[in-house]
C-alpha positions, -999 to +999 in steps of 0.1 A: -179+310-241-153+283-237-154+258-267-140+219-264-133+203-303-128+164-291-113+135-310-100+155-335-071+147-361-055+179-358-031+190-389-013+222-379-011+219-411+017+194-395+006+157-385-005+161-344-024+134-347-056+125-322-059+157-301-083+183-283-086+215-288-096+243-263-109+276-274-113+307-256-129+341-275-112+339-306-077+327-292-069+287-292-057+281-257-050+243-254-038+217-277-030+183-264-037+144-264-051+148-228-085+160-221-086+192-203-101+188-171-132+217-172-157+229-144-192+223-157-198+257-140-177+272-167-206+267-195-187+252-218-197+239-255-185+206-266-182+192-304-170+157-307-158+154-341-151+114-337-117+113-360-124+140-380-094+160-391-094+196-382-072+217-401-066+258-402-091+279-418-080+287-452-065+317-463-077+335-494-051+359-502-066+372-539-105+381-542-127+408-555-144+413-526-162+439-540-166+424-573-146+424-604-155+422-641-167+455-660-146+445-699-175+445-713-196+476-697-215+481-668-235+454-667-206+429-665-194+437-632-193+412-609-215+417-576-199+420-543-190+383-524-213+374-495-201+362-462-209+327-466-193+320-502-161+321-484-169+308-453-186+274-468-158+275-488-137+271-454-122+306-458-116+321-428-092+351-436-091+370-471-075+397-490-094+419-509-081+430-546-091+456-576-083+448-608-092+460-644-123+482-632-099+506-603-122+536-614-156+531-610-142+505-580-117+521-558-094+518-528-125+535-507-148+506-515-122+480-509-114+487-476-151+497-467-160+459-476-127+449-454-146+463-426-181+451-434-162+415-437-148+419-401-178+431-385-199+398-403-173+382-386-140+378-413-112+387-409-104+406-438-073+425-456-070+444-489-042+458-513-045+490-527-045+502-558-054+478-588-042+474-625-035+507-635-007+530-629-010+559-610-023+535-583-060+542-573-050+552-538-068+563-510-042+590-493-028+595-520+003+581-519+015+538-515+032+546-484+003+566-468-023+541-475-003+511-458+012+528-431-025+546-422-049+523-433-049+489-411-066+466-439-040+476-463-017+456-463+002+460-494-005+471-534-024+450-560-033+437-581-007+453-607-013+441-641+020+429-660+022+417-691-014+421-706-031+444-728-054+452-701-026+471-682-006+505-683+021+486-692+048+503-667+085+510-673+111+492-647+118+524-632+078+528-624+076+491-612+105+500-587+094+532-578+060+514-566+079+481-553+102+508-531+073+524-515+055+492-506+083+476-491+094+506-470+057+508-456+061+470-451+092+481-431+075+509-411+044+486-402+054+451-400+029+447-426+035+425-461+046+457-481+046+432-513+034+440-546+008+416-565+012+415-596-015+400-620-002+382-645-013+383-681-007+359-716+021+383-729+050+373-742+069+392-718+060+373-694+080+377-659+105+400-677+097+431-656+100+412-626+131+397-631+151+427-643+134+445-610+150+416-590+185+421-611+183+462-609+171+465-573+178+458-533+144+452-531+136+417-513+125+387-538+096+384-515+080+414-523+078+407-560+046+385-560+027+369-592-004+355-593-021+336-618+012+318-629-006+288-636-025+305-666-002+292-697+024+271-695+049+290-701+047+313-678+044+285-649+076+274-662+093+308-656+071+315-622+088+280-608+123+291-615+114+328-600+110+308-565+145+296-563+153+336-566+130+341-531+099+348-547+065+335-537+046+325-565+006+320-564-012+294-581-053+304-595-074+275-581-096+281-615-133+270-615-135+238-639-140+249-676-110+277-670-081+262-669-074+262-704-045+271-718-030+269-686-031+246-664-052+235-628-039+247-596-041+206-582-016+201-614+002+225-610+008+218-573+020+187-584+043+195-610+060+221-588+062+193-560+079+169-582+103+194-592+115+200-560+107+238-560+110+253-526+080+241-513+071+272-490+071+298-517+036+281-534+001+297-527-026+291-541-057+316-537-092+322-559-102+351-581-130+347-557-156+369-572-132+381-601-142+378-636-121+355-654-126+365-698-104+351-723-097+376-753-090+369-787-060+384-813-077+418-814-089+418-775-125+411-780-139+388-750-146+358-765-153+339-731-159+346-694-164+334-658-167+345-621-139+330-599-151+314-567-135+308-535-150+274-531-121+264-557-094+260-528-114+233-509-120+214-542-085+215-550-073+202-515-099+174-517-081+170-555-045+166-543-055+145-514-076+120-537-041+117-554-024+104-523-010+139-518-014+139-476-029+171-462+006+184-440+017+181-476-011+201-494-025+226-467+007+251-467-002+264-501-035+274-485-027+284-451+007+285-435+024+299-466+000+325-474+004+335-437+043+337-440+042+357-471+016+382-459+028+382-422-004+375-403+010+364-376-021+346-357-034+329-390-026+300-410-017+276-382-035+257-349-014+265-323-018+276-291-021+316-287-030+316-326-067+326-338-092+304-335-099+296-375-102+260-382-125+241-406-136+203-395-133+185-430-155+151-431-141+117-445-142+126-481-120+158-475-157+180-480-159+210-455-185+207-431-178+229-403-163+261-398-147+285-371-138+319-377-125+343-349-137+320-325-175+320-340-193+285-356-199+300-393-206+267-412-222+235-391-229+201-415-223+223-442-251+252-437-240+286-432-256+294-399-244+328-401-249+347-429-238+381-443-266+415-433-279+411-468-278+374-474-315+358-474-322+328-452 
């Protein structure tokens, strides 16, 4: 069915001001200030969204789709995430990741739950491998799983700098960085490597001596959860002057600490004239987040959730930030950095993922692949094991 969004203020995530927008299957087909001129014959469904802005669906480019957790035993892991935890969260495209638990979670589960995601109606992507070195893979080898298996899109999330890891020699690093990027090459996938960040000292160390000791690309060296202490932020910011995309943990309130919030950090970043399309900013969705003490006992934790991102748009935008300014982070960057070419933008020939945001900057509906997800806020679809 042919779908009409009227009256809409359109952000690409650039300005296109008052526009409507014509979708066909899951592909946007027309953009334009003029109404398109439609036979009634053709069926088609109109939503007039009065003003509202309409912006891309959002990218999620780090969750535990099939849960995370497991520090402190079994009964610590983190369930799977549902369907509509993203998609109320106006996520319409996410990457799946394994972290400390890569044994009794694997590569085979994570890109099983990339393809129960896409049949609900997702689209979905994972890395494989997870914190550990050898990589949990599913062919076993990098190359094989990137080149043969079309979620995997690259390796993550490879812990650096935390007790948690197995902490891995520069040569190791570069041997795995190597084979992602070739299969990168090979597939015209991302072929990056995610590495999760931890509070030791070393901080970006590794990372940097790969970029002085290698022909590898700065892209493919990415970090995430930069944002967790403040000095490591400081050495993540200088990293994206080298090339490197750096990604910001949108951290459910209460988390933050010693680091600091994604919104902040955003704005920091911004005033210190950083490249501004080498920031993303993704979840943890579903990912336990602990906080250990001297001797690595958990003192503290949390489950990340994807309905972070919105609330920290809705943050940078109450503090005058406009949304061409603050959307990239969330959409068009991530897109860039992982290559998915049909995401992260409305424009014509692109997928149809767009979320209508009301005049407090609050999702209330949501497109994915063409497909009404969220309407006034309710999920009207809903995952095969979600209860109405």
């Amino acid at each position: 069915m042919l779908k009409l969004i009227k009256n809409a203020n359109v952000f690409s995530p650039d300005p296109l001001g008052l526009c409507h927008i014509l979708l066909a299957g899951e592909k946007i087909v027309y953009i334009g200030s003029d109404l398109p001129d439609l036979d009634s014959r053709l069926g088609v469904e109109i939503l007039d969204v009065t003003g509202e802005s309409v912006i891309p669906g959002l990218i999620d480019a780090h969750a535990h789709i099939t849960g995370g957790g497991g520090e402190t035993g079994p009964a610590s892991r983190v369930p799977p995430v549902f369907l509509s935890e993203f998609t109320l969260a106006g996520v319409t495209s996410v990457v799946g990741v394994l972290g400390t638990d890569d044994l009794t979670r694997n590569t085979q589960t994570l890109v099983t739950q990339a393809y129960g995601l896409r049949e609900e109606g997702l689209s979905a992507w994972c890395h494989t491998g997870g914190y550990h070195l050898p990589l949990t893979t599913l062919t076993g080898s990098t190359r094989g799983d990137i080149v043969f298996i079309d979620p995997i899109i690259g390796v993550g999330e490879l812990a650096v700098s935390d007790h948690r890891s197995s902490q891995p020699t520069l040569d190791e690093f570069l041997r795995v960085a190597s084979d992602a990027y070739v299969a990168g090459l090979m597939t015209g996938k991302a072929g990056i490597v995610h590495c999760h960040m931890g509070d030791g000292e070393r901080g970006l160390t590794l990372l940097r001596a790969a970029l002085d000791k290698s022909e590898i690309p700065a892209r493919v060296f990415n970090p995430t959860h930069v944002n967790r202490n403040l000095p490591l932020f400081c050495e993540a910011k200088d990293l994206t002057r080298r090339g490197c995309y750096i990604d910001l943990t949108a951290f459910p309130e209460g988390h933050s600490e010693p680091g600091i919030a994604a919104a902040d950090a955003f704005l920091e970043y911004r005033a210190g004239e950083f490249p501004a399309d080498r920031l993303t900013i993704s979840s943890d969705g579903g990912g336990c987040l602990p906080a250990f003490d001297a001797e690595g006992r958990l003192t503290r934790f949390g489950v990340g959730l994807s309905g972070t991102l919105p609330d920290t748009l809705k943050e940078l935008v109450d503090q005058n930030i406009t949304l061409d300014e603050a959307l990239p982070p969330l959409t068009s960057n991530v897109a860039n950095l992982l290559k998915l070419k049909h995401k992260g933008r409305l424009k014509v020939g692109m997928d149809a993922d767009l979320v209508v945001l009301d005049a407090e900057t609050k999702v209330r509906d949501v497109m994915a692949r063409g497909r009404w997800h969220v309407r006034d806020g309710t999920a009207v679809v809903l995952g095969t094991y979600e209860s109405n």
